[in-house]
DSSP file (Angstrom, degrees, kcal/mol; ACC not computed):
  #  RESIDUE AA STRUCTURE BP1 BP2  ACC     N-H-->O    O-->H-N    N-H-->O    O-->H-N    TCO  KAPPA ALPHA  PHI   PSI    X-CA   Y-CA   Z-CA
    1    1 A X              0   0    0      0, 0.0     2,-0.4     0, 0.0     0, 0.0   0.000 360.0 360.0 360.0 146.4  -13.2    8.2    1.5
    2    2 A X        -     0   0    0      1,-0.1     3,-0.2     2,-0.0    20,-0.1  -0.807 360.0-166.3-113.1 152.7  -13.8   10.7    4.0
    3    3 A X        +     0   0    0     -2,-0.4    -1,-0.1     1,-0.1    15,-0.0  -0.311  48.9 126.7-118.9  42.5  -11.5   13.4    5.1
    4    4 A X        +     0   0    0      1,-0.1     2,-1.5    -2,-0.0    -1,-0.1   0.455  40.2 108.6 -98.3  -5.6  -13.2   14.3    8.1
    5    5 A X        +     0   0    0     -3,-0.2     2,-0.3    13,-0.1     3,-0.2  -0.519  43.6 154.0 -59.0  49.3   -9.8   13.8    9.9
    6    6 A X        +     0   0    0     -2,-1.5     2,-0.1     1,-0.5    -1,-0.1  -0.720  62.4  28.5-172.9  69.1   -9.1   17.4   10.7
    7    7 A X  S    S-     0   0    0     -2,-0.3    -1,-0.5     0, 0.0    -3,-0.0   0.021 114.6-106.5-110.3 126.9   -7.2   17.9   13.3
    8    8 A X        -     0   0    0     -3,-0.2     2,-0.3     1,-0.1    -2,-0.1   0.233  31.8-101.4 -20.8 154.4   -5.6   15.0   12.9
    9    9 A X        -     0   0    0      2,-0.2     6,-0.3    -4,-0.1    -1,-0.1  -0.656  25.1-131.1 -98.7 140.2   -6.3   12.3   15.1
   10   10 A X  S    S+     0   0    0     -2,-0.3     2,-0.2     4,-0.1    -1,-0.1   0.746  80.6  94.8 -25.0 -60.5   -3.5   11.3   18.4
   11   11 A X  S >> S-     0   0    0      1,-0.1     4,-2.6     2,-0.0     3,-1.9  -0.642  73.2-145.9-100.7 143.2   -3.3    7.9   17.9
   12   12 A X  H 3> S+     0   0    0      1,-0.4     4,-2.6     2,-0.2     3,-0.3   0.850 105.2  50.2 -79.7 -57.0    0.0    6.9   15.5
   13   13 A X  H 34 S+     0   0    0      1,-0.3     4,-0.5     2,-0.2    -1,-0.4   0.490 117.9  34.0-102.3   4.3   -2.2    4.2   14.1
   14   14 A X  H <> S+     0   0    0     -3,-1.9     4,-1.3     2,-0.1    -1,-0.3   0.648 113.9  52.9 -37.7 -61.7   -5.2    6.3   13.3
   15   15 A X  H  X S+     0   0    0     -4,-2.6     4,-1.1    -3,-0.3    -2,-0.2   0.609 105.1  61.8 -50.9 -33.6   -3.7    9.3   12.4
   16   16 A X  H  < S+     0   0    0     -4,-2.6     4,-0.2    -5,-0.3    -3,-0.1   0.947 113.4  39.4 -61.1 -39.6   -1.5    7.0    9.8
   17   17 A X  H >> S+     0   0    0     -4,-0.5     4,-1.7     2,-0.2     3,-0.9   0.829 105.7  54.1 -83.9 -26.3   -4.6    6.2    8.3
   18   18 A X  H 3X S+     0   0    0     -4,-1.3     4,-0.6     1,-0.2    -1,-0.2   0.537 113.3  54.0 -66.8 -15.7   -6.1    9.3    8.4
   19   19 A X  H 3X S+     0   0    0     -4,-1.1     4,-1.0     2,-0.1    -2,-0.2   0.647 107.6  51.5 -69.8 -35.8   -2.5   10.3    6.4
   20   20 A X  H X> S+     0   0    0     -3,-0.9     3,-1.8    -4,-0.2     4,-1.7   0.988 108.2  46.6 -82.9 -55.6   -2.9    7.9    4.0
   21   21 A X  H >X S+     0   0    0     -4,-1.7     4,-3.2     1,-0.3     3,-2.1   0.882 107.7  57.1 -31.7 -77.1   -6.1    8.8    3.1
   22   22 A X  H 3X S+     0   0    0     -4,-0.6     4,-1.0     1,-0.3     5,-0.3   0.781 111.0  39.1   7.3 -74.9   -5.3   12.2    2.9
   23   23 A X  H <X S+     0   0    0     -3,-1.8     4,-1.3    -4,-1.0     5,-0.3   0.728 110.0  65.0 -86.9  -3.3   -2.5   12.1    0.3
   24   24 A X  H <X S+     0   0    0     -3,-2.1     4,-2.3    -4,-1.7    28,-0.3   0.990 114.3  32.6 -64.8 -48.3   -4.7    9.2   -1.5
   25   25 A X  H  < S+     0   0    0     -4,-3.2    -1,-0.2     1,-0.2    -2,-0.2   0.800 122.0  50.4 -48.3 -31.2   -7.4   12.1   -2.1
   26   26 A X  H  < S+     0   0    0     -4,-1.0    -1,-0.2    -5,-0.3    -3,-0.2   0.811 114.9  36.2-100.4 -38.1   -4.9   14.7   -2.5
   27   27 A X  H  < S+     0   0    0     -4,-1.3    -1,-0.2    -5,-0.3    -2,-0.2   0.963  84.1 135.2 -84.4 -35.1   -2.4   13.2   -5.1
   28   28 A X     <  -     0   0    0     -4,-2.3    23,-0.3    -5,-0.3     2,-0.2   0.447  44.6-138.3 -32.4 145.9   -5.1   11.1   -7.6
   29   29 A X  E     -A   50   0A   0     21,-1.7    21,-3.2    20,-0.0     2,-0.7  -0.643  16.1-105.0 -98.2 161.5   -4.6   11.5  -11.0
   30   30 A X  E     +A   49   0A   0     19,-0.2    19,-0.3    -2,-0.2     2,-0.3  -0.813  42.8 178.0 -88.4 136.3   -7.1   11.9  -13.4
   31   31 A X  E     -A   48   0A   0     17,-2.1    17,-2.1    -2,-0.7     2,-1.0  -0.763  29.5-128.2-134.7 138.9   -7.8    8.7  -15.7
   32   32 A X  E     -A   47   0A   0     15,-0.3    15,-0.2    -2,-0.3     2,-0.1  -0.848  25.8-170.4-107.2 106.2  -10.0    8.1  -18.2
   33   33 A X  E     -A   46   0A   0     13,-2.3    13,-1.1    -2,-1.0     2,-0.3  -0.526   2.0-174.3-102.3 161.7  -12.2    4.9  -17.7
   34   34 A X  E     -A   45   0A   0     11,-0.2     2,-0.7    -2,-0.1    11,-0.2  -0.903   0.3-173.4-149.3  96.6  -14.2    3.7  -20.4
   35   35 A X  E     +A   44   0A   0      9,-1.9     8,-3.3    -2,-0.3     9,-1.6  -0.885  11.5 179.5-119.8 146.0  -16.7    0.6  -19.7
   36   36 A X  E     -A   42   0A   0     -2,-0.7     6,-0.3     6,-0.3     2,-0.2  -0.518  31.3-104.0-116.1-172.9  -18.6   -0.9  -22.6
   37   37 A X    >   -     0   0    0      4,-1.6     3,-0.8    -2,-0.2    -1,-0.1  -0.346  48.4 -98.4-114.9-175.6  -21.1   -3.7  -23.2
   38   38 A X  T 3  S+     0   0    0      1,-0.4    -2,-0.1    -2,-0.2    -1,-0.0   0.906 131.3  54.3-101.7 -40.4  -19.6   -6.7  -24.7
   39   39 A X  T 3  S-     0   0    0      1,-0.1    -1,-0.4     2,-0.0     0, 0.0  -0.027 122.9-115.0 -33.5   1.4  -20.9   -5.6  -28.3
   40   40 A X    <   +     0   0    0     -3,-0.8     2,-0.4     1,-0.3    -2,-0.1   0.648  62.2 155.2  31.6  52.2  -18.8   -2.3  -27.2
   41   41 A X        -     0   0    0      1,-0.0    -4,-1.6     0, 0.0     2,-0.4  -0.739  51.1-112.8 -93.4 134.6  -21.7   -0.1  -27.1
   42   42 A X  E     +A   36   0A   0     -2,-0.4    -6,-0.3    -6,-0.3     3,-0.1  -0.617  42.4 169.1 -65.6 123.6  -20.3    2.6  -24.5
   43   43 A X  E     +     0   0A   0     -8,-3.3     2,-0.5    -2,-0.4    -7,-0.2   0.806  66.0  13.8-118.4 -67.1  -22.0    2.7  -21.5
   44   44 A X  E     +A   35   0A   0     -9,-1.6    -9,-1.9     2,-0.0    -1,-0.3  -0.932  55.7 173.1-114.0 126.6  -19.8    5.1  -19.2
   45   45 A X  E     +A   34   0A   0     -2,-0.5     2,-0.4   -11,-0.2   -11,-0.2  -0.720  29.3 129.4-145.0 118.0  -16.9    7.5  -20.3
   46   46 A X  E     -A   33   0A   0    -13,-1.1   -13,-2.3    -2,-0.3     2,-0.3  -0.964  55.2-118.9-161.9 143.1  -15.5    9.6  -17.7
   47   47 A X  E     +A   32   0A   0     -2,-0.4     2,-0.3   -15,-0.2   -15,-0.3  -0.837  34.1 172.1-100.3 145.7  -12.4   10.7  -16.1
   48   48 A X  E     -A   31   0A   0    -17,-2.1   -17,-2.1    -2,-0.3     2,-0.4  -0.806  34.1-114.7-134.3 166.7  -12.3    9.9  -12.4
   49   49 A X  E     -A   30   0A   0     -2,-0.3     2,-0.6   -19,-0.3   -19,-0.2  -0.712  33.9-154.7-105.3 166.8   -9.1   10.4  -10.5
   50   50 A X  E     -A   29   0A   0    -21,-3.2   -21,-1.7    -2,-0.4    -2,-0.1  -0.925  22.6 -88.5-145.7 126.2   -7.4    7.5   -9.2
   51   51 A X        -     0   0    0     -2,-0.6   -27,-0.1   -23,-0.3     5,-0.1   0.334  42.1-119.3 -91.7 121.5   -5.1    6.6   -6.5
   52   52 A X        -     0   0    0    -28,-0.3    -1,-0.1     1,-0.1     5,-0.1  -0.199  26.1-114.2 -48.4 168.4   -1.4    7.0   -7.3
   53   53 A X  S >> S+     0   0    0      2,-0.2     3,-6.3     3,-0.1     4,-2.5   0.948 122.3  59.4 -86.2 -63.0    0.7    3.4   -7.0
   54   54 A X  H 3> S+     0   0    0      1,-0.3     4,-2.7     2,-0.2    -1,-0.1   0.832 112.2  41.5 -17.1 -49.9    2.5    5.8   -3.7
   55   55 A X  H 3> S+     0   0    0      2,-0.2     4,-1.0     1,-0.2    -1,-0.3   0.607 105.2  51.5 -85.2  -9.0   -1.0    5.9   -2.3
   56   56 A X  H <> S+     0   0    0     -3,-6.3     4,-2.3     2,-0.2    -2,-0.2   0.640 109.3  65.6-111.6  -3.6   -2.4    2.8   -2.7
   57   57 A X  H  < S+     0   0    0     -4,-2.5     4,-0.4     2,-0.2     3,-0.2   0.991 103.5  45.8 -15.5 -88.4    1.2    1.8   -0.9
   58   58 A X  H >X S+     0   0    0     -4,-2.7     3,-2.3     1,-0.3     4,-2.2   0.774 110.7  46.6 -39.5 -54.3    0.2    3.4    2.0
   59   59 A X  H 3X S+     0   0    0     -4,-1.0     4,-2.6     1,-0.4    -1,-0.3   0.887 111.9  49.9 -83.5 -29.7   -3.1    2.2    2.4
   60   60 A X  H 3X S+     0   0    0     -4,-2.3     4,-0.7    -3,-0.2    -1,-0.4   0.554 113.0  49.9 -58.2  -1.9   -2.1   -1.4    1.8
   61   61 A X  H <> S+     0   0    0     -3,-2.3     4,-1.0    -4,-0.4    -2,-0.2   0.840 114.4  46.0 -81.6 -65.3    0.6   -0.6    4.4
   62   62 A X  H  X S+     0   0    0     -4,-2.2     4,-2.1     2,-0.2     5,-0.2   0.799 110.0  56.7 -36.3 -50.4   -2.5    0.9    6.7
   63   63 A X  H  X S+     0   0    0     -4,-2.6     4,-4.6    -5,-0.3     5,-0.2   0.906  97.9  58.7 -67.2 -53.5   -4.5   -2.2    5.9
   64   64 A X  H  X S+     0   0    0     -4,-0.7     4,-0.6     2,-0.2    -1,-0.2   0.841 112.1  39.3 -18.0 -73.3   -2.2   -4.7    7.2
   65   65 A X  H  < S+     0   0    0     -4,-1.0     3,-0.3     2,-0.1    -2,-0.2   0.939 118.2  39.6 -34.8 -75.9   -2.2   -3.4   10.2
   66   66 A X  H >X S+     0   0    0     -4,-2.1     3,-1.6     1,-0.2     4,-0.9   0.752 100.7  70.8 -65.5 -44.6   -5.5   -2.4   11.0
   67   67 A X  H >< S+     0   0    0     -4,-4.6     3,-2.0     1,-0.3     5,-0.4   0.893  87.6  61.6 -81.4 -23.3   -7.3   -5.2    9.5
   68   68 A X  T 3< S+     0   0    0     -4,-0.6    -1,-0.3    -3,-0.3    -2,-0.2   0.676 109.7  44.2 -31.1 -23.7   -6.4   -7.9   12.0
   69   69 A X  T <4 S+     0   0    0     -3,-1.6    -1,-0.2    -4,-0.1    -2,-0.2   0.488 116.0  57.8-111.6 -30.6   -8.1   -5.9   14.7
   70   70 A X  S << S-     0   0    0     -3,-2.0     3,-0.2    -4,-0.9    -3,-0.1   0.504 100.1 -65.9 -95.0-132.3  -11.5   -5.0   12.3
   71   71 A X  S    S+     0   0    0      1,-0.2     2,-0.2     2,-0.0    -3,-0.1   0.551 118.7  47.7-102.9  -1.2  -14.1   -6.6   10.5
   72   72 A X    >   +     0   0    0     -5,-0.4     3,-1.6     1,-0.1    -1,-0.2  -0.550  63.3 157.4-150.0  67.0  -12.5   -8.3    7.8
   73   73 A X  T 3  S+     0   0    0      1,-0.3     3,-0.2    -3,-0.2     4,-0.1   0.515  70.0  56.5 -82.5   0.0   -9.2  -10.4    9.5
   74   74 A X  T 3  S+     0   0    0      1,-0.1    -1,-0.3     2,-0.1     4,-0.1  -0.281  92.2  75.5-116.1  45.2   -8.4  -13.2    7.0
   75   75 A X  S <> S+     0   0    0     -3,-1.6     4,-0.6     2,-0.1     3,-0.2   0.346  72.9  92.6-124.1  24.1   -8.0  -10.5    4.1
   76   76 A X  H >> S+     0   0    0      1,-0.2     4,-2.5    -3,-0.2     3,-1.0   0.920  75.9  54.6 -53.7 -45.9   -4.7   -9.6    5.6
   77   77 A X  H 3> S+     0   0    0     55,-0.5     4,-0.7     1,-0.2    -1,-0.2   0.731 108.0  45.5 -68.7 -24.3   -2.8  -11.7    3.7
   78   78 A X  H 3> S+     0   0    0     54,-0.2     4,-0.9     2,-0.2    -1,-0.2   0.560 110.5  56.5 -99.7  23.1   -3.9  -10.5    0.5
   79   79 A X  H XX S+     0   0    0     -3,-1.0     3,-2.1    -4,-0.6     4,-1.5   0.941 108.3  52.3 -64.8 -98.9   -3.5   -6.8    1.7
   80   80 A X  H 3X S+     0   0    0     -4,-2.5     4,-1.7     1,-0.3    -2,-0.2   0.565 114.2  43.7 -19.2 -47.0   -0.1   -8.0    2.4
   81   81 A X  H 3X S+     0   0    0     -4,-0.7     4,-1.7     1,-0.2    -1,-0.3   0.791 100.3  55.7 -70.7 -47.3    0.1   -9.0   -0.8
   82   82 A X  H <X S+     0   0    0     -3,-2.1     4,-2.8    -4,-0.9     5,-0.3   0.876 110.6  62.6 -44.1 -59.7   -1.3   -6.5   -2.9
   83   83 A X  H  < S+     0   0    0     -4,-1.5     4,-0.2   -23,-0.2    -2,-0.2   0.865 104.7  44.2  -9.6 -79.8    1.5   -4.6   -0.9
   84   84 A X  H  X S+     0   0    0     -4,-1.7     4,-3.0     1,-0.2     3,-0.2   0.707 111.0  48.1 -54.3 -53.9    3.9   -6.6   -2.2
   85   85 A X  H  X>S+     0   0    0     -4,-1.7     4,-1.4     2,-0.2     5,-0.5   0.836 105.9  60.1 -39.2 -61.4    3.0   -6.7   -5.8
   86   86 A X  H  <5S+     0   0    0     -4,-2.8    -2,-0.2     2,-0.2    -1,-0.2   0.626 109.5  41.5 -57.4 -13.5    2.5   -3.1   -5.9
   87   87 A X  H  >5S+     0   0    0     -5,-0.3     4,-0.9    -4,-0.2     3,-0.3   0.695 109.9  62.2-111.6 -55.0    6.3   -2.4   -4.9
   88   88 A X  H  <5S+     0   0    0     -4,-3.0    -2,-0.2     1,-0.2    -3,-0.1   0.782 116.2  25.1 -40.7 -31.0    7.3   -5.2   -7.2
   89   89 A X  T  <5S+     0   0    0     -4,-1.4    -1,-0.2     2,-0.1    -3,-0.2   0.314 129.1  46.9-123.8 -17.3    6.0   -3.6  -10.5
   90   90 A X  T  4<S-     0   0    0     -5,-0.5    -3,-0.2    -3,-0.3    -2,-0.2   0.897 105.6-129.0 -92.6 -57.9    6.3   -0.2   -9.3
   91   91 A X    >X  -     0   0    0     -4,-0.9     4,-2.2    -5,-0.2     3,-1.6   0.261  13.7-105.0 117.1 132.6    9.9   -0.3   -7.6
   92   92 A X  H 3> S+     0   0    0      1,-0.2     4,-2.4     2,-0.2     5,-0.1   0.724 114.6  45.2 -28.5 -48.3   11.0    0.7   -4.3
   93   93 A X  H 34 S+     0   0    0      1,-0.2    -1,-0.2     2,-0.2     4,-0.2   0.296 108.3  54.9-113.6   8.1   12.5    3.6   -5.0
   94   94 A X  H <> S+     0   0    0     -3,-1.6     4,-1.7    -7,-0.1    -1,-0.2   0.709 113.8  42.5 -70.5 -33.9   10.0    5.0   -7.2
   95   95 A X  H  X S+     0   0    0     -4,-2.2     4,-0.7     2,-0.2     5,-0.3   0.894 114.8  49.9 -98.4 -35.7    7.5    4.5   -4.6
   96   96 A X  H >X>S+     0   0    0     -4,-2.4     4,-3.4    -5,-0.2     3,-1.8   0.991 113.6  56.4 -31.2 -74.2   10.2    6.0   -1.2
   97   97 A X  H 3>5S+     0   0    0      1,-0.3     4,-0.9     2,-0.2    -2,-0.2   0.799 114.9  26.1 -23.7 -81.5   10.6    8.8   -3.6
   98   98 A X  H 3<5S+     0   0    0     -4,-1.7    -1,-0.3     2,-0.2    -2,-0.1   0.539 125.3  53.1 -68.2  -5.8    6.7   10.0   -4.3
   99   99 A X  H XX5S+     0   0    0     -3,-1.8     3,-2.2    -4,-0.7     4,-1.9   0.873 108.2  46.4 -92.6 -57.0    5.7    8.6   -0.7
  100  100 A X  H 3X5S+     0   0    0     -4,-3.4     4,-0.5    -5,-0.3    -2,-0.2   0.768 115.1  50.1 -69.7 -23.1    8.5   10.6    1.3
  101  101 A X  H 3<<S+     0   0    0     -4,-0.9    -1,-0.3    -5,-0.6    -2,-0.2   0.410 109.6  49.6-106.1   4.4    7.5   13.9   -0.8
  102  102 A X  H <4 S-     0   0    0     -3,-2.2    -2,-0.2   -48,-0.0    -1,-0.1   0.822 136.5 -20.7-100.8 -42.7    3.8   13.5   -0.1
  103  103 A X  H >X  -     0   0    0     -4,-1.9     3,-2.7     1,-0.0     4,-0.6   0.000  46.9-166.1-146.1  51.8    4.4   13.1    3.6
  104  104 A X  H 3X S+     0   0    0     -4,-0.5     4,-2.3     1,-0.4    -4,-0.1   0.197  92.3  50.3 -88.4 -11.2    7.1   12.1    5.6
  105  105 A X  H 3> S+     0   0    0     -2,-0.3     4,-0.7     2,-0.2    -1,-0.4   0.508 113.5  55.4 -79.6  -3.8    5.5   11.4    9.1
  106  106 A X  H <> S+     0   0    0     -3,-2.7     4,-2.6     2,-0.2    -2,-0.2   0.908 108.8  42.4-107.6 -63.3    3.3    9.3    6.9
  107  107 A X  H  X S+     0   0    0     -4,-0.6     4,-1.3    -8,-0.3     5,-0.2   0.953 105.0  62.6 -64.7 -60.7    6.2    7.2    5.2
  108  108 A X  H >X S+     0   0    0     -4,-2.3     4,-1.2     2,-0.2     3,-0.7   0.684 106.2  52.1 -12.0 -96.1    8.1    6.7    8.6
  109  109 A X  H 3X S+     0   0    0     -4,-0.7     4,-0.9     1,-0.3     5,-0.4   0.694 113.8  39.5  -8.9 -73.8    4.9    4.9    9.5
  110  110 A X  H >X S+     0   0    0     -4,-2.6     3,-2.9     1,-0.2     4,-1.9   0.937 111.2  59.7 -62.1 -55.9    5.0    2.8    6.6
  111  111 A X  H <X S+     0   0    0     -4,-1.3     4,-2.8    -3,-0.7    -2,-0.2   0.846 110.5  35.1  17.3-103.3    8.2    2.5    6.9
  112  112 A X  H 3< S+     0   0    0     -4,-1.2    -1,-0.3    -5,-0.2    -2,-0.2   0.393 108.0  65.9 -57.0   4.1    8.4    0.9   10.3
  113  113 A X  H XX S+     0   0    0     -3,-2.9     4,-3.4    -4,-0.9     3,-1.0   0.725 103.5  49.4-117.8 -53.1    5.3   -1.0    9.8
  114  114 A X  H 3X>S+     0   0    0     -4,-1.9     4,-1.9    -5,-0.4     5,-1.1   1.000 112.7  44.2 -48.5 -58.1    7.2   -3.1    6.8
  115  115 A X  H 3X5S+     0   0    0     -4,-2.8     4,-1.0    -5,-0.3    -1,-0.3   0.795 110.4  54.7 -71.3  -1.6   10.1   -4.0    8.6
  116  116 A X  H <45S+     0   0    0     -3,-1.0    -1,-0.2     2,-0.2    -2,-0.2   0.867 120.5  34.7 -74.8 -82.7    7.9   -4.9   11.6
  117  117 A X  H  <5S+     0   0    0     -4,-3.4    -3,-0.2     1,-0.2    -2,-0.2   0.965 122.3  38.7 -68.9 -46.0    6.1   -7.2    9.2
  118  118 A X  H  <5S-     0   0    0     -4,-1.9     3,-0.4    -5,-0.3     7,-0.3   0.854  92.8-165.7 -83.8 -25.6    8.4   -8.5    7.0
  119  119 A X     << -     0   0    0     -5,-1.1    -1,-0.2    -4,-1.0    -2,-0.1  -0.497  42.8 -73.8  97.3 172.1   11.4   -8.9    9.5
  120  120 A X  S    S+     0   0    0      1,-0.1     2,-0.8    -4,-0.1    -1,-0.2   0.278 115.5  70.4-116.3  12.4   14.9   -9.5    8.9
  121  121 A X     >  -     0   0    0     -3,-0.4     4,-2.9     1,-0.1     3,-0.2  -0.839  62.0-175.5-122.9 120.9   14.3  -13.2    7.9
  122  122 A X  H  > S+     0   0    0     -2,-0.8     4,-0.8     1,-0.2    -1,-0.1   0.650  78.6  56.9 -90.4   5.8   12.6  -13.6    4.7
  123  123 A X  H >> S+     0   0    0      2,-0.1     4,-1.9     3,-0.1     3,-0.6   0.935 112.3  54.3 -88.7 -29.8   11.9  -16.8    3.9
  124  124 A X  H 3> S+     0   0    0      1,-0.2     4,-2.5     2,-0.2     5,-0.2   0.956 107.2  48.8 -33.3 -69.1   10.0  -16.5    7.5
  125  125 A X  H 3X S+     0   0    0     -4,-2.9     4,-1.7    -7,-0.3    -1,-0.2   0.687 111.9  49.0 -67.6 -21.9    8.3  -13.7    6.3
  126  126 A X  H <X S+     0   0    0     -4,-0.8     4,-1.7    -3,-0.6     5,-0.2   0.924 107.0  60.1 -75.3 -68.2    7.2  -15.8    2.6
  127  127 A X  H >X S+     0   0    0     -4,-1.9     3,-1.3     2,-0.2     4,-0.6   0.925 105.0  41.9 -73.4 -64.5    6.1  -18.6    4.6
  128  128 A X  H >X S+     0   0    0     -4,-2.5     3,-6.2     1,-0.3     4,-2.0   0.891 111.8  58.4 -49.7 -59.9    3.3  -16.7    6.7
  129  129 A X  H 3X S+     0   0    0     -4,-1.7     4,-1.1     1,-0.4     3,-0.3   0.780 108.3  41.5 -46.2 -45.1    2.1  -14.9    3.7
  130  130 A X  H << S+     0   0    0     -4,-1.7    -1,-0.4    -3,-1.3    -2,-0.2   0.444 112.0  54.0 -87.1  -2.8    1.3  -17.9    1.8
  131  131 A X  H << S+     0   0    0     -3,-6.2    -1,-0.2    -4,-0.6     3,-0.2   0.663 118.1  43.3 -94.0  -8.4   -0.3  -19.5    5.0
  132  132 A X  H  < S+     0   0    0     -4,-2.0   -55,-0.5    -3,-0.3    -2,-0.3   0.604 120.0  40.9 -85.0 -19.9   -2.2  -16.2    4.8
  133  133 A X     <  -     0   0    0     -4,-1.1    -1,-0.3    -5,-0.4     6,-0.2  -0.790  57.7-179.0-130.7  86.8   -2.8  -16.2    1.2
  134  134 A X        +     0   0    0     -2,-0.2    -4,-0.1    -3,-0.2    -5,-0.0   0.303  46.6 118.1 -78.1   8.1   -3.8  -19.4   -0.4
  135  135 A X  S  > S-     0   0    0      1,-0.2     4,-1.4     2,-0.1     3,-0.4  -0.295  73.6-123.2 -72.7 176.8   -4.0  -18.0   -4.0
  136  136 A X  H  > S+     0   0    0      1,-0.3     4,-0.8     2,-0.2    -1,-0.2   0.838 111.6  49.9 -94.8 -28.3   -2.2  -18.9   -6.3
  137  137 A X  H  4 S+     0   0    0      2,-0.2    -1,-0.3     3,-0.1     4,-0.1   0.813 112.2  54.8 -50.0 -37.0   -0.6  -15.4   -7.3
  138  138 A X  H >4 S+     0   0    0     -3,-0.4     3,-4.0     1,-0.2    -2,-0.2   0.999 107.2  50.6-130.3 -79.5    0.1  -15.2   -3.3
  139  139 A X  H 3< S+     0   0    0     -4,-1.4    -1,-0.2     1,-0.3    -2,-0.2   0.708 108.1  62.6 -50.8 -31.9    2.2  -19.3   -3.7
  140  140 A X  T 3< S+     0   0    0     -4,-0.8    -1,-0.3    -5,-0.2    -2,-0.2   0.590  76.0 104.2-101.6  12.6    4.3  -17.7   -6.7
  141  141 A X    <   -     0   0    0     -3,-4.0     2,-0.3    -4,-0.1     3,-0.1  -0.258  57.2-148.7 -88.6-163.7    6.1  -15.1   -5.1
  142  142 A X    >>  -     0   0    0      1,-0.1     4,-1.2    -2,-0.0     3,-1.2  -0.827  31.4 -94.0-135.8 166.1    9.6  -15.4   -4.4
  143  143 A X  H 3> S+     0   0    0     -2,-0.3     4,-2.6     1,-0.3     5,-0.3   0.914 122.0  59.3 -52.6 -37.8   12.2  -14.1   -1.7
  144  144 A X  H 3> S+     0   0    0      1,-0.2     4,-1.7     2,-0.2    -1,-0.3   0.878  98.4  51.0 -81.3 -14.1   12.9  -11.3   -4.1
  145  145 A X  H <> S+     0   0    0     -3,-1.2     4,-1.7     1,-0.1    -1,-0.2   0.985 111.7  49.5 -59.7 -47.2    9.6  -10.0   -4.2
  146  146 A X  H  X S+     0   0    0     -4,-1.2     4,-2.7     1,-0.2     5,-0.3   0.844 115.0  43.5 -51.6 -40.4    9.8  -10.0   -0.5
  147  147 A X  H  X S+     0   0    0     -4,-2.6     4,-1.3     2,-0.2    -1,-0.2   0.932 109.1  58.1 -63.8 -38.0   13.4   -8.1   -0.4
  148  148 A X  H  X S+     0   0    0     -4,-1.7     4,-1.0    -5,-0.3    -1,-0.2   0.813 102.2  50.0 -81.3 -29.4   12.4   -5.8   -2.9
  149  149 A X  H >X S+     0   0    0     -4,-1.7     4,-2.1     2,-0.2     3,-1.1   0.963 112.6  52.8 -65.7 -53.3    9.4   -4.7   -0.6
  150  150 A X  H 3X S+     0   0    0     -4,-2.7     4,-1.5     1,-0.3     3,-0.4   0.891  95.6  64.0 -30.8 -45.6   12.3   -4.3    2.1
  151  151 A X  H 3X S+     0   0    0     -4,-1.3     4,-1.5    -5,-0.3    -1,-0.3   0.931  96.8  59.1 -49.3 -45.2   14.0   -2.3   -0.2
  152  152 A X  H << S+     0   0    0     -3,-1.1    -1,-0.2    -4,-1.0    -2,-0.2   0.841 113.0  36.5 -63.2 -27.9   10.9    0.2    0.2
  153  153 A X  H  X S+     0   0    0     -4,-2.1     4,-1.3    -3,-0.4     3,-0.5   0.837 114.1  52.0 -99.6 -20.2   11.4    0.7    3.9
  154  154 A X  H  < S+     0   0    0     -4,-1.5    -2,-0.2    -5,-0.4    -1,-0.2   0.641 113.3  45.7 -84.8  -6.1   15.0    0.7    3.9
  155  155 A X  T  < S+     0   0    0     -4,-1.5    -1,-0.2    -5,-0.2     4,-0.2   0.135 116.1  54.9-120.2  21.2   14.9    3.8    0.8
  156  156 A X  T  > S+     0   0    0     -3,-0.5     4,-0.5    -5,-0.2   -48,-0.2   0.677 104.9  45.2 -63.8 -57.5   12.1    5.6    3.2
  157  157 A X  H >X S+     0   0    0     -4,-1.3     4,-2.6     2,-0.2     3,-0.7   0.868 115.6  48.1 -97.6 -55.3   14.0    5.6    5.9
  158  158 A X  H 3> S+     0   0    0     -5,-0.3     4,-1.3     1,-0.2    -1,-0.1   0.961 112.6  52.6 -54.2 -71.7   17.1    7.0    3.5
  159  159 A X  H 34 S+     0   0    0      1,-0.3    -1,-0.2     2,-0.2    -2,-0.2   0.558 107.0  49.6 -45.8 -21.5   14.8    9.5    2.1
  160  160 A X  H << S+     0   0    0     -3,-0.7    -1,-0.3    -4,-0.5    -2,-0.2   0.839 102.4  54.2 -66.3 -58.6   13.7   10.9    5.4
  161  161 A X  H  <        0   0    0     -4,-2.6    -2,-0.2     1,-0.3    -3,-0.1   0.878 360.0 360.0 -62.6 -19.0   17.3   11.6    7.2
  162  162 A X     <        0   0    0     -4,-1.3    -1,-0.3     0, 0.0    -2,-0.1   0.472 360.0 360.0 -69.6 360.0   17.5   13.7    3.5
């Protein structure tokens, strides 16, 4: 990713991404990846750093948005999804928490960009995902995955007025 962003850019939905990015670089952790051959002769062992769960938030947040508009417009729905998933196994207010303390103009954004997309009716919001995502992970989530991503913008938005 490039960080080339610097002075930030005008426009909210440019600059968001040019935010996400930002704290993706800024926060990564370091990880230790390991890949081996199937006989599990070692091929690569290296620590890389790697996107916090907070960060890859954002940029599925970012992605959403942006990709209708780009090159790549039917992978919204599993952007959306990936979203969703990531706040499900991570938890809302783990992910408010580390998001709002990395940036907070940068979580507003996301913020408002969830309730935007998801609405205040969720079964609404369930049915376009899954006409957007025919997998079959995408067909098994449930209204509470969806709520629980709600949860994220509504403990954002609490974590900013703080």
């Amino acid at each position: 990713m490039d960080l080339a962003d610097d002075p930030l850019p005008g426009d909210v939905e440019r600059r968001s991404f040019a935010l996400a990015r930002r704290v993706t670089l800024t926060t990564a952790e370091p990880e230790r990846v390991i890949v081996t051959t199937r006989d599990r002769n070692v091929i690569v062992d290296e620590v890389i750093p790697v996107a916090t769960l907070a960060a890859l938030t954002a940029l599925k947040a970012v992605a959403m948005v942006r990709r209708p508009h780009g090159n790549n417009p039917q992978k919204v729905g599993s952007d959306i999804h990936d979203l969703v998933r990531l706040v499900t196994n991570s938890g809302a207010k783990r992910i408010a928490e580390e998001l709002a303390g990395f940036d907070l103009e940068l979580a507003d954004w996301v913020a408002t960009q969830i309730e935007r997309a998801f609405g205040a009716d969720l079964r609404y919001t369930l049915l376009r995902l899954r006409n957007n995502d025919r997998s079959a992970s995408a067909q098994a989530l449930s209204d509470n995955d969806i709520a629980a991503t709600v949860i994220l913008a509504d403990a954002l938005h609490e974590r900013i007025r703080q």
